[in-house]
Structures are given as C-alpha cells and as structure tokens.
C-alpha positions in Angstrom: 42.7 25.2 -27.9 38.7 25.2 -27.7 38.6 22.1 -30.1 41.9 20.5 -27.9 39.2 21.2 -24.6 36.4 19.7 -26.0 38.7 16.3 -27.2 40.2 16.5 -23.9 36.8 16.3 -22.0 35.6 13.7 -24.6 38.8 11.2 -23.7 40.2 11.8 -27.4 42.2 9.1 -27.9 45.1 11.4 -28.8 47.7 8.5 -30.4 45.4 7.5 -33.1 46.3 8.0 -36.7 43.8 10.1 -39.2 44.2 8.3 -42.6 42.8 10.8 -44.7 42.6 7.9 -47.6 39.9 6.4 -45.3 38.3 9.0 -43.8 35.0 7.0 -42.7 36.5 4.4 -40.7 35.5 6.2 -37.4 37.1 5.1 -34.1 35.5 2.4 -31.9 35.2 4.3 -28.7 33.8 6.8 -30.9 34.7 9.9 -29.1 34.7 12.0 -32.2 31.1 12.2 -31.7 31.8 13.7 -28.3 33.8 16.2 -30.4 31.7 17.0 -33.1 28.5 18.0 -30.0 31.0 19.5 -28.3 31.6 21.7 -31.3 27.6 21.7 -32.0 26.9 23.7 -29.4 29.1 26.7 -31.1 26.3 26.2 -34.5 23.6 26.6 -30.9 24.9 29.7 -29.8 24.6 31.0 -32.9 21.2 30.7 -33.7 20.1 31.8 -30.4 22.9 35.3 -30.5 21.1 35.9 -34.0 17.4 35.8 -32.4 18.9 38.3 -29.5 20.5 40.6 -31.8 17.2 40.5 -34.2 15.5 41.0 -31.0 17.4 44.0 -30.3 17.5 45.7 -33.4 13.7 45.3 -34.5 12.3 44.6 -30.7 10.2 41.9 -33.2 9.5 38.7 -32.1 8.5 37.5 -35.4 11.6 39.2 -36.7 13.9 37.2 -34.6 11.6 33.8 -35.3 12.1 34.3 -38.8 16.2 34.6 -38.5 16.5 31.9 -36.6 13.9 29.5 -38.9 16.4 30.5 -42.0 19.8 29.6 -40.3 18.0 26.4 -38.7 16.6 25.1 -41.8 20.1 26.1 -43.9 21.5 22.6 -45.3 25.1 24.4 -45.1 24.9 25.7 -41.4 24.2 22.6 -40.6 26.7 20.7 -42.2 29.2 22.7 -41.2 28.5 23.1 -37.4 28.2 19.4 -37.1 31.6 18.6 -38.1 34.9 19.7 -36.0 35.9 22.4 -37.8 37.0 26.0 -36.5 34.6 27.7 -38.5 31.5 27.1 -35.6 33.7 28.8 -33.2 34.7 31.6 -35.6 31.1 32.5 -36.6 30.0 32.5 -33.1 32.2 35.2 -31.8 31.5 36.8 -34.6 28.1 37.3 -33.7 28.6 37.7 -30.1 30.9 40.9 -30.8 28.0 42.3 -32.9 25.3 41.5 -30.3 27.0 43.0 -27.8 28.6 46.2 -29.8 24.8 46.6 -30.2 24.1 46.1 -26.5 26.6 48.5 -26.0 25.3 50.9 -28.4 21.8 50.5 -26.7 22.9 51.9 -23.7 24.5 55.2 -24.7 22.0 57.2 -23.6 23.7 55.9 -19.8 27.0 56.5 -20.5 29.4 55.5 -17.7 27.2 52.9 -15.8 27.6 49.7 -14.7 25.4 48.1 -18.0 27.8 50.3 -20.2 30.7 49.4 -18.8 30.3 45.7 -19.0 29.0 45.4 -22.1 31.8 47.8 -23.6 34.3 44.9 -21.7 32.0 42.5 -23.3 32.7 43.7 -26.5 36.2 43.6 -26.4 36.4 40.5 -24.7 34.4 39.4 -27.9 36.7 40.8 -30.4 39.8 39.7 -29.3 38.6 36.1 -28.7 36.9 36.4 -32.7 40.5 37.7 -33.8 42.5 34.6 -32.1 40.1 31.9 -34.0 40.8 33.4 -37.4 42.1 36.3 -38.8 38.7 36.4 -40.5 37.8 37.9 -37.1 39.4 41.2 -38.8 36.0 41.9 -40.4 34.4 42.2 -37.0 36.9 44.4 -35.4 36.6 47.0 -38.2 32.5 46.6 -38.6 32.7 47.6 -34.3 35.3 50.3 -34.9 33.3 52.6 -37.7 30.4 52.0 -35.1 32.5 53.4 -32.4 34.0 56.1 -34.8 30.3 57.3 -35.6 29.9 57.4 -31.8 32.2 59.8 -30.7 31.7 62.0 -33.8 28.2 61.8 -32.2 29.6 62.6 -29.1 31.7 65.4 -30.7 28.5 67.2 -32.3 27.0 67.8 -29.2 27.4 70.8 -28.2 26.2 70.5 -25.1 28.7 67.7 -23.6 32.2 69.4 -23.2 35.7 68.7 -24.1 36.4 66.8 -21.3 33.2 64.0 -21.8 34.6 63.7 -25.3 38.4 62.5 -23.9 36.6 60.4 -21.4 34.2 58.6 -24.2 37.8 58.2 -26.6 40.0 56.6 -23.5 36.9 54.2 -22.1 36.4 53.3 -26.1 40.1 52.6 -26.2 40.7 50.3 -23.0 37.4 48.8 -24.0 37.6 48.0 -27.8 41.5 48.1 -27.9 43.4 47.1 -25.1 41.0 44.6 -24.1 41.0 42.4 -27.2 44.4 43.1 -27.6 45.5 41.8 -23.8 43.6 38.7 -24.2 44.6 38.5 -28.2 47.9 38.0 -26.6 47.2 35.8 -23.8 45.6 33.2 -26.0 49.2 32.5 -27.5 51.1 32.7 -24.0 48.7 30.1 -22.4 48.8 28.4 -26.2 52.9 28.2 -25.3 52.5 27.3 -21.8 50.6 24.3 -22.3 52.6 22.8 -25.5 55.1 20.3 -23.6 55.2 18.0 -26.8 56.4 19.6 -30.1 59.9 19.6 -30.9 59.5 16.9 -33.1 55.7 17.2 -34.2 55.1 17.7 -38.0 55.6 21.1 -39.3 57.9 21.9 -37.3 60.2 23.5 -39.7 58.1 25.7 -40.3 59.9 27.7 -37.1 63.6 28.7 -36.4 65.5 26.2 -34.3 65.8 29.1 -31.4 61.8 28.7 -31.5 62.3 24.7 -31.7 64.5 25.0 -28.1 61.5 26.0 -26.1 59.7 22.9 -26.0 60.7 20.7 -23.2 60.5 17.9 -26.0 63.7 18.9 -27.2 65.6 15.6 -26.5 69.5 17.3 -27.5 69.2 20.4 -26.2 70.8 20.2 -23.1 73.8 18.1 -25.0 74.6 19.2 -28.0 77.7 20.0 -29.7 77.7 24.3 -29.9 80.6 23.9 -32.8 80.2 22.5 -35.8 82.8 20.0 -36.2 83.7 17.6 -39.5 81.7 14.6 -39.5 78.8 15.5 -37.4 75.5 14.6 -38.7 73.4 17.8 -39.0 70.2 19.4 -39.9 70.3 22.6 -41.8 67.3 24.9 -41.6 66.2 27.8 -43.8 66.0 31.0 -42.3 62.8 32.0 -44.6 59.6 30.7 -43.5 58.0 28.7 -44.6 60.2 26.9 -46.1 61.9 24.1 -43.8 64.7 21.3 -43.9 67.2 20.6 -46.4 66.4 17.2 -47.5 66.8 14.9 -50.4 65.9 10.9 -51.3 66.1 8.6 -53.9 63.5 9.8 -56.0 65.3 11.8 -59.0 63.3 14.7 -61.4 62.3 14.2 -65.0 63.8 13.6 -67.3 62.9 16.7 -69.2 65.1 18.5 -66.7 68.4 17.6 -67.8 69.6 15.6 -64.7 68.1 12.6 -63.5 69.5 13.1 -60.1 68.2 13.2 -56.6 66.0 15.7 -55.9 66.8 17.9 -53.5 64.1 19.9 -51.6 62.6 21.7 -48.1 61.1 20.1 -45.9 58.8 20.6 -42.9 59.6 17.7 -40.8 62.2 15.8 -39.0 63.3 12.5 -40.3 66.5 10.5 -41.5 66.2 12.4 -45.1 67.1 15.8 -43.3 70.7 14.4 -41.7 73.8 16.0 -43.6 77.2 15.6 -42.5 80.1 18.3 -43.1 83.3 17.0 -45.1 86.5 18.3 -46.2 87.2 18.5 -50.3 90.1 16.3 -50.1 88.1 13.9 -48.5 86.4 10.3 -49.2 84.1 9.3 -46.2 82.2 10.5 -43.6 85.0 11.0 -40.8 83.8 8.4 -38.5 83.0 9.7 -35.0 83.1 6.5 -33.4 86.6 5.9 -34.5 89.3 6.5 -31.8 91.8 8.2 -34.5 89.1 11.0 -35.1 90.1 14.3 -34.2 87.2 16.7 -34.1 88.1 20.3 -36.4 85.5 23.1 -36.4 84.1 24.1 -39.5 84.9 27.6 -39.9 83.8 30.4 -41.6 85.6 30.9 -45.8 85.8 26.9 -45.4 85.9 24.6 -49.1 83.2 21.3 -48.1 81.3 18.9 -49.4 78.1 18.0 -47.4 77.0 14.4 -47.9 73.8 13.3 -46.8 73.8 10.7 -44.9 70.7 8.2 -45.7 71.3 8.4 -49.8 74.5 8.8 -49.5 74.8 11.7 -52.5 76.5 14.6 -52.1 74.8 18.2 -52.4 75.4 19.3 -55.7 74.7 21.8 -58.2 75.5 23.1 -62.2 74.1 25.0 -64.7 70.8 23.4 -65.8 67.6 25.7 -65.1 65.6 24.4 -61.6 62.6 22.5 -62.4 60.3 25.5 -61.0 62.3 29.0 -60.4 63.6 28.5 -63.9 66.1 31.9 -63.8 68.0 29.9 -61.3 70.5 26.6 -61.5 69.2 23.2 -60.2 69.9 22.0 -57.0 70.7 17.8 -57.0 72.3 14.8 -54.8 74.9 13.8 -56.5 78.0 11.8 -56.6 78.5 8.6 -54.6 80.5 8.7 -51.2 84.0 8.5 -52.8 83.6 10.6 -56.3 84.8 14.1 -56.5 82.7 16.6 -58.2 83.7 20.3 -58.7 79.8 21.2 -59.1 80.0 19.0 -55.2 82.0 21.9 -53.7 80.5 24.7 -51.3 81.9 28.3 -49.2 80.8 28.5 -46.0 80.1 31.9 -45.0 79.2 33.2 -42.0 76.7 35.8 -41.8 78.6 37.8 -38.9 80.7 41.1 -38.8 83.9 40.5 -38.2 84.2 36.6 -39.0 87.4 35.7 -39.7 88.5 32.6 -42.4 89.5 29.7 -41.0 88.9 31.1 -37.3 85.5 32.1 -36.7 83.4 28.4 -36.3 80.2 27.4 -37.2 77.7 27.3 -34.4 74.9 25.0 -33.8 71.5 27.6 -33.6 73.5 30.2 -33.1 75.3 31.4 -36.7 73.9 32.4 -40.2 75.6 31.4 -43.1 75.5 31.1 -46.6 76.4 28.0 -48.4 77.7 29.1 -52.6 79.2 26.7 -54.7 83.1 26.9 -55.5 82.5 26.3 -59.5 79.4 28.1 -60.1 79.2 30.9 -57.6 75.8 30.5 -57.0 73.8 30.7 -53.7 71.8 27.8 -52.4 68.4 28.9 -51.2 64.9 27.9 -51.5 63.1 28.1 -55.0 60.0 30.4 -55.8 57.3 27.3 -55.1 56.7 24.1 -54.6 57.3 20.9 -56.4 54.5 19.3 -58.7 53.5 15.9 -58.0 56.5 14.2 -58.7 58.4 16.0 -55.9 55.7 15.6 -53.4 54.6 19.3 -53.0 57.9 19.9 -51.2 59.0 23.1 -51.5 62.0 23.7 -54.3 65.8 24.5 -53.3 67.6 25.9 -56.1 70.7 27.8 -56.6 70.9 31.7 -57.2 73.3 32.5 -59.8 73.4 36.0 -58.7 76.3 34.5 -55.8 76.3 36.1 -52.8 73.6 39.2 -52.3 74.1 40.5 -47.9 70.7 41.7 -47.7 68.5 38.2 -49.1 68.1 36.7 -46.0 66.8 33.9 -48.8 70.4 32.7 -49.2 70.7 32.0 -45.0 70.7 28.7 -43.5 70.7 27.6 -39.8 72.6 24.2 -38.0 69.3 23.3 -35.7 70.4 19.3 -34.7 74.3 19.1 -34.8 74.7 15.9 -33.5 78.7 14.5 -32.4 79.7 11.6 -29.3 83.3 13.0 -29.3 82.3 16.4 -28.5 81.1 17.6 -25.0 77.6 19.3 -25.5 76.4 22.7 -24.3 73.0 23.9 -22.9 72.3 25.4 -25.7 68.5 25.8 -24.4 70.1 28.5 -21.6 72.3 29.9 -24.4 69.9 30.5 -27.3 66.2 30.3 -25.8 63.9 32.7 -27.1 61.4 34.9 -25.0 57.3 34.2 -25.0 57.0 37.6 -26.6 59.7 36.7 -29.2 58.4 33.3 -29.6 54.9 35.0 -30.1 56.2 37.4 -32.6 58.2 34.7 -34.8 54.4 32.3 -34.7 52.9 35.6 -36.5 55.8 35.9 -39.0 55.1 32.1 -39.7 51.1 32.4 -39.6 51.4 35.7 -42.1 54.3 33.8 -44.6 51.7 30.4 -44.4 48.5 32.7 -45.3 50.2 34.5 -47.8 51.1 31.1 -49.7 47.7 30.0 -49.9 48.1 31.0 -53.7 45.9 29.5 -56.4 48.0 26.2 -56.5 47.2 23.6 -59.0 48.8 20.7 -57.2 47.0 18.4 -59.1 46.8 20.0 -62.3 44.2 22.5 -63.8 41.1 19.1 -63.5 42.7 18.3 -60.1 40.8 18.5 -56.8 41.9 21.9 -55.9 39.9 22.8 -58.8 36.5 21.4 -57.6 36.8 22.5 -54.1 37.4 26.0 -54.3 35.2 28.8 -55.3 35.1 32.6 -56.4 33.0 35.1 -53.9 30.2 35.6 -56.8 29.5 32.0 -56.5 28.4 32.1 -52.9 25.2 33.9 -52.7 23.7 32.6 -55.7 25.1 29.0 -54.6 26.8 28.4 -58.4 29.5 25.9 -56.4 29.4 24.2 -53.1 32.6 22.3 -51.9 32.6 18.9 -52.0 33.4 17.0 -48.7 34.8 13.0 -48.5 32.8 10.9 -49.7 31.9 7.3 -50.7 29.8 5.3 -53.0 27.7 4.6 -49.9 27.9 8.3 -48.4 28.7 11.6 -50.3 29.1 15.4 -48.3 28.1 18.4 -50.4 28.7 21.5 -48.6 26.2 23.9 -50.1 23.3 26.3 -48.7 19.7 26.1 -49.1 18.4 27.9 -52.4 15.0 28.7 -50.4 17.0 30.3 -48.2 19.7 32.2 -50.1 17.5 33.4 -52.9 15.6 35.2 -50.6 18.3 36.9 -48.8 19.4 37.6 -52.5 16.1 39.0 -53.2 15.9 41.2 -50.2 19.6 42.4 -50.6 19.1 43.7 -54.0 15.0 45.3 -52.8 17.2 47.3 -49.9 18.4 50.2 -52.3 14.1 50.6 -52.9 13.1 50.0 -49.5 15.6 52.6 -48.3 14.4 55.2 -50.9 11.0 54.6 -50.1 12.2 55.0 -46.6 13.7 57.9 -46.8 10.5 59.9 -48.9 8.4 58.8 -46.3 10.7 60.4 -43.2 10.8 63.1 -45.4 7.5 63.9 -45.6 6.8 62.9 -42.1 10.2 63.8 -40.3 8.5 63.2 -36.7 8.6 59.4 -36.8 8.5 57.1 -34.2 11.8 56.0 -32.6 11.7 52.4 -33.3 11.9 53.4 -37.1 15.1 55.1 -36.7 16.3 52.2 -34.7 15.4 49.8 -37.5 17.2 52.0 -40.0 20.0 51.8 -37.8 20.1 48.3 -37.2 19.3 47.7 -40.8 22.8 49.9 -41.7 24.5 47.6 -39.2 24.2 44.4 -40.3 24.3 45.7 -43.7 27.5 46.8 -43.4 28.6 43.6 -41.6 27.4 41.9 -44.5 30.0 43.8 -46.5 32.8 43.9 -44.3 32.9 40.2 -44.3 32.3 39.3 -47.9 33.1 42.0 -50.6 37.3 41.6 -48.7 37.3 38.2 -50.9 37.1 40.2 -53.8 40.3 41.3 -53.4 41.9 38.6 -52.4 44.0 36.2 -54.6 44.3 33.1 -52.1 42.3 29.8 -52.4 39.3 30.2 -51.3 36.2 28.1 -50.4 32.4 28.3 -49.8 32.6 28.3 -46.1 34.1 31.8 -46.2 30.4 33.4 -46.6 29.2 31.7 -44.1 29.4 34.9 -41.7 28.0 37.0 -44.3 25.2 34.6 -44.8 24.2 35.3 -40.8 24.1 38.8 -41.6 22.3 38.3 -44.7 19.8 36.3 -43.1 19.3 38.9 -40.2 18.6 41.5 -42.7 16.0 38.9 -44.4 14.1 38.7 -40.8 14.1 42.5 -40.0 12.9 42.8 -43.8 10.7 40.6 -44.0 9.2 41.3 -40.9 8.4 45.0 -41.9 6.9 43.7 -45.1 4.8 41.7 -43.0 4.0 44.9 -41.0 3.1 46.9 -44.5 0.8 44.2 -44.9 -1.1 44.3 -41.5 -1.8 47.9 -41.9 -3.7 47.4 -45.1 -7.3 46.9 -45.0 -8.2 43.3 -45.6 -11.3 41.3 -45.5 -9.8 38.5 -43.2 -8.8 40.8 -40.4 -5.2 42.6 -39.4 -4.6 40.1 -36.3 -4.9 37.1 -38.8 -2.8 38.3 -40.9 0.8 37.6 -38.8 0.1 34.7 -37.5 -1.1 33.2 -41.3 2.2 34.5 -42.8 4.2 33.3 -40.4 2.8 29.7 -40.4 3.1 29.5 -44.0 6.8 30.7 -44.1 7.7 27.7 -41.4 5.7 25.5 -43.0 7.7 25.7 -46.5 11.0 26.1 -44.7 10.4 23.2 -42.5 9.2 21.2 -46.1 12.6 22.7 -48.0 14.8 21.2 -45.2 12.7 18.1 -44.6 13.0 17.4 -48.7 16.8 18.3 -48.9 18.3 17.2 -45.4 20.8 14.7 -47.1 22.6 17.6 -48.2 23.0 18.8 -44.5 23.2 15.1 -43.1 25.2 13.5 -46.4 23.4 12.4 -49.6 23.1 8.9 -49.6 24.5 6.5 -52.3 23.5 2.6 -53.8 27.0 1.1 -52.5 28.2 0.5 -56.5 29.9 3.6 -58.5 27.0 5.7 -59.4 25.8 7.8 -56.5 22.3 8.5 -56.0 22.6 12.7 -56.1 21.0 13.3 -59.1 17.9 14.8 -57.3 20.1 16.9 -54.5 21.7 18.7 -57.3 19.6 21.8 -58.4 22.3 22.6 -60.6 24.8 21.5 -63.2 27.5 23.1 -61.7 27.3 21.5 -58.2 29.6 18.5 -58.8 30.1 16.0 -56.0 
C-alpha cells in the first residue's frame, strides 16, 4: 500500500503493461522515477535511524559517522534502495523498531512517564508496521521480545520493587509490544480490503475461494447468477486447496514420453476462456444449448454420471491409467474425446461434500457446495498434482487423478462452482447469500500468503543451468559475497546486485575479533569491576545488535525455500553497526596510547583516512550500485567489476 501511495502521488500511469522481456523500455512520462525517490527516501531513513541508534548505544559521534559512511558507500544498499522494491521499506522499520526498543530501554530508569510511554507505543507501532511489510519482520519482533523478557526478569530481581510494579511492567509490556502491533497488524489488511474496488478478475485471483472472490464490488455476476447448477451452463470449477487455482486445459498436449499425447489439463490462477466447462449428461452429444427454446434446465445433483466438456477446445475431461507426468503414484489427467465421442475413461460422480445429500435430489450449488468429482471406470479422484508443470506445461500447476477414489478427510479431492453462468435461469444475490466477513476474508489471505511462502521450494523451472540457478544463493554466500544476484540487463547496461568487499570484509573481520574483544572485555571488568557506565552500555548495546545480527540471518539456515542475496541485507545493517561501535573503541584503545604525534590527532587522522578509502572504494566501483556499463555488441564490459569468478552477470 506504501509503494501503491507513492505511484499514486507520482500519477502512475496505472493501465500500462510491464513486459518483463523488455524491461528497459521505461515510460515516457517517466513517473517511475517518481516511484523509485519516493521509495529512496526509505534507503534515507535508514542511514540516518542507524546514525541515531549508533548514537545511542556508544553516545560516539565518530561511532555513528563511521556506520553511516559503510551503509552509504555499500554498492548493494544502494542498488537496492534505488529501485521499487519492498525491501527499502522492510529494512527501515526494521531499524526503527530497534532504535526505538532501545529508546525505550534508555528510559527505564523513568518507568511510567510520558518519554516511556511513547516510546514503548512507538515500538509497537514499529513492529507491527515491520511485520505487515514482510514476514521477515518476525526477526524483529523476537530480537525486541528477549529484550523485553530480560527486562522484567530485571524487574523481577529487584527486590526492592513489589509484586504489584512487576504486574504493572508485564500488562504495559503487553498493550505496548503486543496488542499494539497486533491492532495495527490487523488494520493494515482491513484498510488493504477497503480500498480494493478492482479485483475480481485481476490475475491471481484463484489463488482465493470464490466466497473471497464475491467481495469485490468488481464481481460483474454476482448479483445474477444461477445458485443451481443446471446441464449446459458454462462454469468455472475452483480447487478448494490453495494455491492451486482453475481447472483449465488448451490445445497444447504432454510428451510424448507420457503415454498420451492429449490435452493437458492443469490449474490455473487466472480467469480466461480456457477455464469455462460446461456439465453434460453421459447419454449425451452436445452442449445443451441454452439459447434454444426447447431447453429445459435440470439441476445437476449430487450421485450424478457426467461428462464435462470444455468449452473453448472442445475435449472432454478425461482420465485412465497412465502415471501423471509429475505426481507419478497417480493417473493422468487429459482433454479428450471430441464433442460427440463417448469415452468410459470421459465419465465422472458428482458428490457432494454435505451430510445428508441425497442422489439425484440434493443440487449442485454455485459457491455454495463441495464436491468431489471420481471417474466412473477408474475410481479415481481428480485433484491437483504434487507440483508444477516443467516448461512444456507452462509452470501451471498439475491436476491428476488419485487412485486411492474417494478419501472424506483430503480436502485435496474438493472442487468449487465460482462462475456458473445460464440465460434461462433466474440469478440469485449470491453476494448477500455467500459473502464472507473482513475477519474471514483476512484469515483466508493468511492461509493463501502461508500455502504461497511455503511453495517457494527450490524449483528448477528451467532446469538445473536455468536462471533460478544463478539468481539464488545459500546464507554462507552472503557475508563473504561468493554470489550476488544478477538483475536485467543488456548488452548496453547490466545490474549486479552485490555488496562492497571493503565493506563486508570488515564487518567479517570484526564479527569473528568479537569472541576476543569480549574476553578481553570481560578480564579487564574483572579486574576492575568499578567501571564506568558507558562501558556497560557499550557491552549492552554491542549484545543487541549482535543478536539482531543473528536473529535475522542464521533463520536462513534453516530454511529450505529459494532464497536470494537481498535477504542479508538487514543483517548487513546490524553488522555494520557493530563495525562502527568496534571500530570506534579500537580507535579509542588507540588514543590512550602514548604517541609522538599527539592523542587529539589521532581521531581526526583515522577518521579521514577511513572516508577517504571508502569514498575511493565507491567512487572506483559505483557501476555496480548505478549498473555496470556495456560496449552495445555481446560482450559486456564487467570484467573489471567482477572481483570474483563466481559473480556471474
């Protein structure tokens, strides 16, 4: 909704196509450039809510400068906060919930006041905006919720404070850090649904139940459709798992290798001609033709023998017992058989999915039943397969037949009537009949967000050399920058999405020097245990964003999605943020040695030299933040930007 504002106030010229093929021809008016400053200002934020929340850890000036001189002079925070992408938005909330957790932290010692009440609101506010960006935003919530754990354990050790402060600190903690984000969590997706007027037909839409589909005031039938489903009506069939989509088919038929060269048959998660079916009895040739005056409109009912024909390819749905393509323990799903051929293999049960149904009595309802579809010969199930379709079916998503028949408690096997479309019939609101509530409606967009996230498998669309294959990464690639991702490119203009090595090998180096410097940190408080309060406050801080480093990059590990370089890019902020507090005490170690030169040349010298080979690093290497440049012909000119062989553009 952020990126929607900012096209909004730029005039986005909202009917214009994206042709991915051709991804450079920019639009005349150019309001994307609108979009991409308006998106800028998100990369902004971000460097000035790292220097305030170095500021506040270290109270270092030079701490903060130092943060802030890594991010700015980073090849892949740039790149990626100049384009209009999510991931500007993401990071920045991210950061804002850990500046002001630590705000909040900062006034503990004032519990109750006006400062600690508003940032503990802040906080909150922060998370639960972070959380509706990207589920990413997880990371953050957890990193401020051991904080606030180790708070009131704090709070519980004193001995002094009673009972009753201790309930008090718990119920502000939860109104601030859990109601809060949650209430405005929530909100984002009620305004989200009061401001979509336009979607019943947008693509992806099967990606939701046609109850879900009803709510947009878009939906052109609703207010007249047929709520039986008679013979001959020309109909959509939806499955109820998502993601999965429309039943559809086309002329294009599978390998040969299979067995069958018929029509594949597929889901689908948009609305077109392909998806049309039309009901017919097994006895019958044609489509019963609704604009006929002899037709007589008869309910299909539950136990009933059809055939459903689609009705752009004219092929029936059939099946038999050849292996699917994909989800090999099952039997293949085809169109086939012209309009007035019989096939046994052609020949389904409808069954409805409700107690009580009675054969030949209880009808099928637009929206409103579940039912099974399993063929008469084989006794198998239609239902969707275990994947997608390779190249030759498009990367739709498999419908095959489960020889296992009928199973009541696979909600894999149920399908849905969304458009039932019939002139002889008289139509029904079925928008005042079926309708689904905004918290419904908000619940069935998590089931669909959770089903999407949880297919982003390791998916070699394009084989195992394919593109998938060069874009994404493994988390020990990112901080020691073995792969970037590779953005669209030209042979005049190439992006490679990769960090600085000037910058990330040092926040490597001062990662792995922590375990020393905190050994040597704790000897010394050891043998001095009354040390001044800005070292425990370092320590503290240090522990902080330490952990945030963690929290948002050792998850990856675990995880057996795609993933792609721009998912360190949090933990790089934290990194870097350790790197200035670090760095800065180094400098601080140095000052306090006797040198020749003097202690109060000694900052200022480091400090120029750092920016002076940071600003030289970007300077050198700003095509890869800006786009490395190419001679126009078929060899680009990268061969200098890439510092290793495993960066491929």
């Amino acid at each position: 909704m952020i990126v929607a504002a900012i096209g909004y106030m730029a005039d986005q010229n909202v009917s214009m196509p994206i042709d991915n093929d051709r991804p450079y021809e920019y639009p005349q008016d150019q309001w994307h450039i609108l979009m991409r400053m308006g998106v800028s200002l998100f990369g902004v934020f971000q460097v000035v809510t790292s220097f305030l929340l170095v500021w506040e850890i270290s109270r270092s000036l030079s701490a903060a400068y130092i943060t802030t001189l890594l991010i700015v002079c980073d090849s892949a925070a740039h790149a990626y906060n100049r384009l209009i992408l999510l991931d500007p938005i993401l990071v920045w909330f991210i950061l804002q919930s850990a500046y002001s957790s630590v705000k909040f932290w900062s006034c503990r010692d004032r519990p109750f006041g006006v400062r600690w009440w508003l940032w503990l609101l802040q906080t909150g506010v922060c998370l639960g905006l972070t959380f509706a960006v990207k589920y990413v935003g997880a990371f953050v919530v957890v990193l401020v919720g051991l904080q606030a754990v180790y708070d009131l354990w704090q709070q519980y050790c004193d001995t002094s404070a009673g009972l009753m402060n201790l309930i008090k600190h718990f119920l502000a903690r939860c109104v601030g850090l859990v109601l809060v984000p949650i209430l405005l969590y929530l909100s984002t997706f009620v305004l989200h649904l009061h401001l979509l007027h336009k979607g019943a037909n947008s693509p992806g839409i099967g990606f939701h139940s046609a109850q879900f589909r009803l709510s947009f005031p878009d939906h052109n039938i609703s207010r007249h459709t047929p709520s039986v489903v008679m013979y001959g009506s020309q109909v959509t069939l939806l499955s109820a798992v998502r993601p999965s989509g429309y039943l559809t088919t086309s002329y294009d038929l599978y390998p040969p290798e299979y067995g069958a060269e018929h029509q594949v048959i597929a889901l689908d998660m948009n609305l077109d001609e392909l998806n049309a079916w039309g009901f017919k009895r097994v006895d019958e040739g044609r489509l019963a033709d609704m604009t006929s005056d002899e037709y007589v409109a008869q309910p299909v009912a539950h136990g009933d023998l059809v055939r459903l024909l689609n009705v752009f390819t004219e092929r029936h749905l059939h099946t038999h017992r050849v292996r699917a393509p994909i989800t090999r323990h099952m039997y293949m799903a085809t169109g086939f058989g012209e309009v007035d051929e019989f096939y046994e293999g052609s020949v389904w049960r409808v069954l409805l999915d409700e107690p009580g149904a009675e054969p030949g009595v209880t009808p099928l309802r637009a929206v409103g039943s579940w039912f099974r579809l399993i063929n008469n010969r084989t006794g198998c199930a239609l239902r969707p397969g275990l994947s997608k379709y390779p190249s030759w079916g498009f990367g739709a998503w498999e419908a095959a037949c489960d020889p296992k028949g009928v199973n009541l408690k696979d909600v894999h096997q149920l399908w849905q009537i969304d458009e039932n479309v019939n002139p002889k019939v008289e139509g029904t609101d079925l928008k005042a009949l079926y309708e689904m509530s905004t918290l419904n409606k908000i619940v069935e967009l998590h089931q669909v967000m959770l089903n999407s996230n949880s297919k982003l498998k390791v998916y070699d669309f394009e084989g195992e050399d394919g593109m998938q294959k060069l874009l994404r990464s493994h988390p020990w690639m990112w901080p020691v920058l073995y792969r970037g991702c590779p953005g669209h490119g030209t042979t005049w203009h190439s992006l490679y999405f990769v960090g600085s090595p000037h910058v990330y090998f040092l926040n490597l180096a001062v990662l792995c020097l922590l375990p020393l410097l905190w050994v040597v940190s704790e000897v010394r408080r050891q043998r001095r245990p009354r040390q001044p309060a800005e070292c425990s406050r370092i320590r503290e801080g240090l522990l902080y964003l330490l952990l945030g480093w963690a929290l948002h990059y050792l998850p990856f590990w675990a995880m057996q999605r795609i993933l792609y370089f721009h998912h360190y890019l949090p933990s790089f902020f934290f990194s870097t943020m350790i790197s200035g507090v670090v760095v800065d005490g180094l400098i601080g170690g140095l000052e306090r040695l006797p040198l020749p030169l003097g202690r109060q040349f000694v900052r200022p010298t480091i400090l120029a030299a750092i920016s002076a080979f940071y600003v030289n690093s970007f300077l050198t290497n700003w095509e890869l933040a800006f786009g490395v440049p190419g001679d126009g012909t078929s060899e680009l000119l990268v061969k200098r930007f890439l510092y290793f062989d495993s960066w491929e553009m």
